[in-house]
C-alpha positions as CSV (number, residue, x, y, z in Angstrom):
1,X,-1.1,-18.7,-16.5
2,X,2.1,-17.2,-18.0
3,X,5.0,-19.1,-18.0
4,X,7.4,-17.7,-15.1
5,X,11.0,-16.3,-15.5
6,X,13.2,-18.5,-13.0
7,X,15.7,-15.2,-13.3
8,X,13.5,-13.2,-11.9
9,X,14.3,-12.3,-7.9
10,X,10.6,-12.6,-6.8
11,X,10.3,-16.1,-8.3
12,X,11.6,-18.8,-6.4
13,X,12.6,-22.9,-7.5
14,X,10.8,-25.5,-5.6
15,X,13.8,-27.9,-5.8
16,X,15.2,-26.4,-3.0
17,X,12.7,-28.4,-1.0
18,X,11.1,-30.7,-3.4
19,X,7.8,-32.7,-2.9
20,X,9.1,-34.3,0.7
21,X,7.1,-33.1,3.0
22,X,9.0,-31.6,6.1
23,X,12.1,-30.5,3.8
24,X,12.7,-26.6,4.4
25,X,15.0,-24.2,2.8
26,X,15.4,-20.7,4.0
27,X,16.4,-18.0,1.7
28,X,17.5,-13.6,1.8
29,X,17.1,-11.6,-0.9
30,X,17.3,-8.3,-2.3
31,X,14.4,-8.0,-5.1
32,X,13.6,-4.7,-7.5
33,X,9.9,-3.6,-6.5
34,X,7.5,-4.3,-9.6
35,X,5.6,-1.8,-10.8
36,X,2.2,-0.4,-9.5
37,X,3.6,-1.2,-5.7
38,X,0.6,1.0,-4.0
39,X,-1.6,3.8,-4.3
40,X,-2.1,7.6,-6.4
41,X,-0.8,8.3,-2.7
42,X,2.0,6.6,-1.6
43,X,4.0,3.6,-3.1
44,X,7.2,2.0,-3.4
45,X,8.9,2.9,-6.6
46,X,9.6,0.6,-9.4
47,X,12.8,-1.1,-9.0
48,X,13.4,0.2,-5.6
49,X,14.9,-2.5,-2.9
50,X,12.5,-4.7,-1.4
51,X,14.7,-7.2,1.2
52,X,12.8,-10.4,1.6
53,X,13.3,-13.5,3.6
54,X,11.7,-16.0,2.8
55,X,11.3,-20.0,4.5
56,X,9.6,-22.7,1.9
57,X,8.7,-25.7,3.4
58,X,7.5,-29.0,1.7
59,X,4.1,-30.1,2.5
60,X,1.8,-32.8,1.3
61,X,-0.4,-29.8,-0.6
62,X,2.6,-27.9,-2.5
63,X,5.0,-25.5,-0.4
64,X,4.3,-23.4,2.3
65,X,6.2,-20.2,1.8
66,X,6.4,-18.0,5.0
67,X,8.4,-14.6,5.2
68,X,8.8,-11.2,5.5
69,X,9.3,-7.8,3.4
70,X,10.8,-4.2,3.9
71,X,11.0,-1.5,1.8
72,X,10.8,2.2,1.6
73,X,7.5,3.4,0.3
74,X,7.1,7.5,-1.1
75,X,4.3,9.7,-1.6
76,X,3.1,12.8,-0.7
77,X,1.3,14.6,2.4
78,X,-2.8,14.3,2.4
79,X,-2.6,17.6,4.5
80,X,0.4,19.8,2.9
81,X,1.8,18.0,-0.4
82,X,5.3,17.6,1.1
83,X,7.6,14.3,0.4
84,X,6.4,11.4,2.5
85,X,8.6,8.7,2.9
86,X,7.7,5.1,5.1
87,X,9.4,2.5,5.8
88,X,7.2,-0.9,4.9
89,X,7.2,-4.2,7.0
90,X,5.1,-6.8,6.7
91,X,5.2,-10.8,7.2
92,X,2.6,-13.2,4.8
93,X,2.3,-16.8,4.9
94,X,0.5,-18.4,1.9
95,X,0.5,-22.2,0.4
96,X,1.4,-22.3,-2.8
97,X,-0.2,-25.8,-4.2
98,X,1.0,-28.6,-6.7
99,X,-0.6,-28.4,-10.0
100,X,-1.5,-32.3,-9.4
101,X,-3.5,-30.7,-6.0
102,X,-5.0,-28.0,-7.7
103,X,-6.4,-30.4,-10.3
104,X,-7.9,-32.4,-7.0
105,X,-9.5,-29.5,-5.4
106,X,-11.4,-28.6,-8.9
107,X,-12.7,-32.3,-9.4
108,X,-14.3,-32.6,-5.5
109,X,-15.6,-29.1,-6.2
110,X,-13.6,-27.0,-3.8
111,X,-14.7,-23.4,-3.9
112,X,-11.7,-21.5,-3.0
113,X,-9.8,-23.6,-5.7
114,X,-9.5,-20.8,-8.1
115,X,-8.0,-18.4,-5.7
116,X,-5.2,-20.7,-4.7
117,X,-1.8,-20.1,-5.7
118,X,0.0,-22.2,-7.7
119,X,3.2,-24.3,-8.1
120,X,3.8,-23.5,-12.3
121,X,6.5,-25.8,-13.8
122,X,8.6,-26.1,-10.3
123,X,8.0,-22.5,-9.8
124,X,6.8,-19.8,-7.3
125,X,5.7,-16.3,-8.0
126,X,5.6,-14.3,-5.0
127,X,4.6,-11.2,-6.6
128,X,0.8,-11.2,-5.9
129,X,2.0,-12.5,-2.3
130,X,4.3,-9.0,-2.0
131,X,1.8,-6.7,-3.2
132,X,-1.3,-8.5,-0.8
133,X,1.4,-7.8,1.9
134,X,3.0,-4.4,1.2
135,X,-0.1,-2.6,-0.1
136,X,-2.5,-2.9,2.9
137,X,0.6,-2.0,5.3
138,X,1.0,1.7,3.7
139,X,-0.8,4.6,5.2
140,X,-4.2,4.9,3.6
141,X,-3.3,9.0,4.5
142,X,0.2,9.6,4.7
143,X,1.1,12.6,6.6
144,X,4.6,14.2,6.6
145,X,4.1,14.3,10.3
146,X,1.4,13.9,13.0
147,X,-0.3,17.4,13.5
148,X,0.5,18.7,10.0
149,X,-1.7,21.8,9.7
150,X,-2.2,21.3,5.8
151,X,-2.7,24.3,3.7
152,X,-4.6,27.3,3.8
153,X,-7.8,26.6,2.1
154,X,-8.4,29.8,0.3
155,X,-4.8,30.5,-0.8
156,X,-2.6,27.4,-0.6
157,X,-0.2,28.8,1.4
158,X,1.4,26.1,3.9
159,X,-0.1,26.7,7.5
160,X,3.1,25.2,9.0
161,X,5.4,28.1,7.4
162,X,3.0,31.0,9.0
163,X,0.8,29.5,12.1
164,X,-0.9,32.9,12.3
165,X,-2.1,32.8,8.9
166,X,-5.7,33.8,8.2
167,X,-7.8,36.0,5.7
168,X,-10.7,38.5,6.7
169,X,-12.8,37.2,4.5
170,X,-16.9,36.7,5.2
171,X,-18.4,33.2,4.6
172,X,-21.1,34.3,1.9
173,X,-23.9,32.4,3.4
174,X,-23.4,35.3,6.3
175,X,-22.3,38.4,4.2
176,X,-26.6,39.5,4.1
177,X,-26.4,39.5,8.1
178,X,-22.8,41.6,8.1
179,X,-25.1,44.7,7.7
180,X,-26.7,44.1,11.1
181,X,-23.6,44.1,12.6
182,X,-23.0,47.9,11.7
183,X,-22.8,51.1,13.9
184,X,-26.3,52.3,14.8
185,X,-24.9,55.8,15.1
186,X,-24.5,56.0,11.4
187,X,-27.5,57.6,10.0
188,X,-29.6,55.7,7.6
189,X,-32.4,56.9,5.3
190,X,-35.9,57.5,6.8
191,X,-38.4,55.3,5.3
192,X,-41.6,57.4,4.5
């Protein structure tokens, strides 16, 4: 693991509850989003504002960080391509364990050790906490509005701007049967 930056806003310093269990510290900030926030679809930008607030409590394990995100996530209309914009919410609680823990739950053969988080050098990086919050709370299809009618599919023209929109044109896997469908009082050729 990477050594973490202490300036960064999305780390936070375990002194402020140290290794007494019980001891709590709660904590707002404002924190630029990191990059890759989301999907193709929808996302909150790089650097944008993400408020947190944030409680770290001291337990026997490491530090049990509990809070909650918002943010504005952007992206762009399944149906019509217009500017989508959401606002994003979401709470998480993880445990973030001491290295000296971590070392335990390897030697008694813990399974889910290597997916813990981790306590580096005092540290906590809630990044991979943010983006396991944020990213399952956007829209999987972000629409600019609930009964967007999308674009035309043979022109691209947005539905919404003309309701009445609508070509004459034949689906081809019926254009044969179009001819039955023509006056019998024109005359046709006499088959001999």
């Amino acid at each position: 693991m990477s050594r973490l930056d202490p300036r960064s806003p999305l780390v936070l310093d375990t002194k402020l509850v140290g290794r007494r269990p019980g001891t709590m510290h709660e904590l707002e900030r404002e924190a630029g989003a990191p990059s890759d926030l989301g999907t193709d679809v929808i996302r909150v930008e790089e650097g944008s504002p993400l408020h947190l607030s944030v409680r770290l409590e001291s337990v026997v394990e490491g530090v049990l960080v509990t809070g909650s995100v918002r943010g504005t996530a952007t992206g762009a209309c399944v149906r019509c391509l217009d500017p989508v914009t959401e606002e994003v919410d979401g709470t998480f609680q993880e445990l973030f364990v001491h290295a000296d823990r971590h070392d335990h739950h390897h030697e008694v053969g813990d399974e889910d050790a290597d997916e813990e988080h981790q306590v580096v050098d005092g540290l906590i990086d809630l990044d991979p906490v943010i983006r396991d919050t944020v990213v399952p709370a956007l829209p999987f299809q972000p629409v600019c509005r609930p009964d967007c009618p999308g674009l035309c599919s043979v022109c691209g023209q947005p539905l919404a701007d003309d309701p009445e929109h609508q070509h004459d044109e034949i689906d081809p896997r019926w254009a044969a049967l179009s001819a039955l469908a023509e006056d019998p009082s024109t005359p046709t050729e006499k088959r001999t």
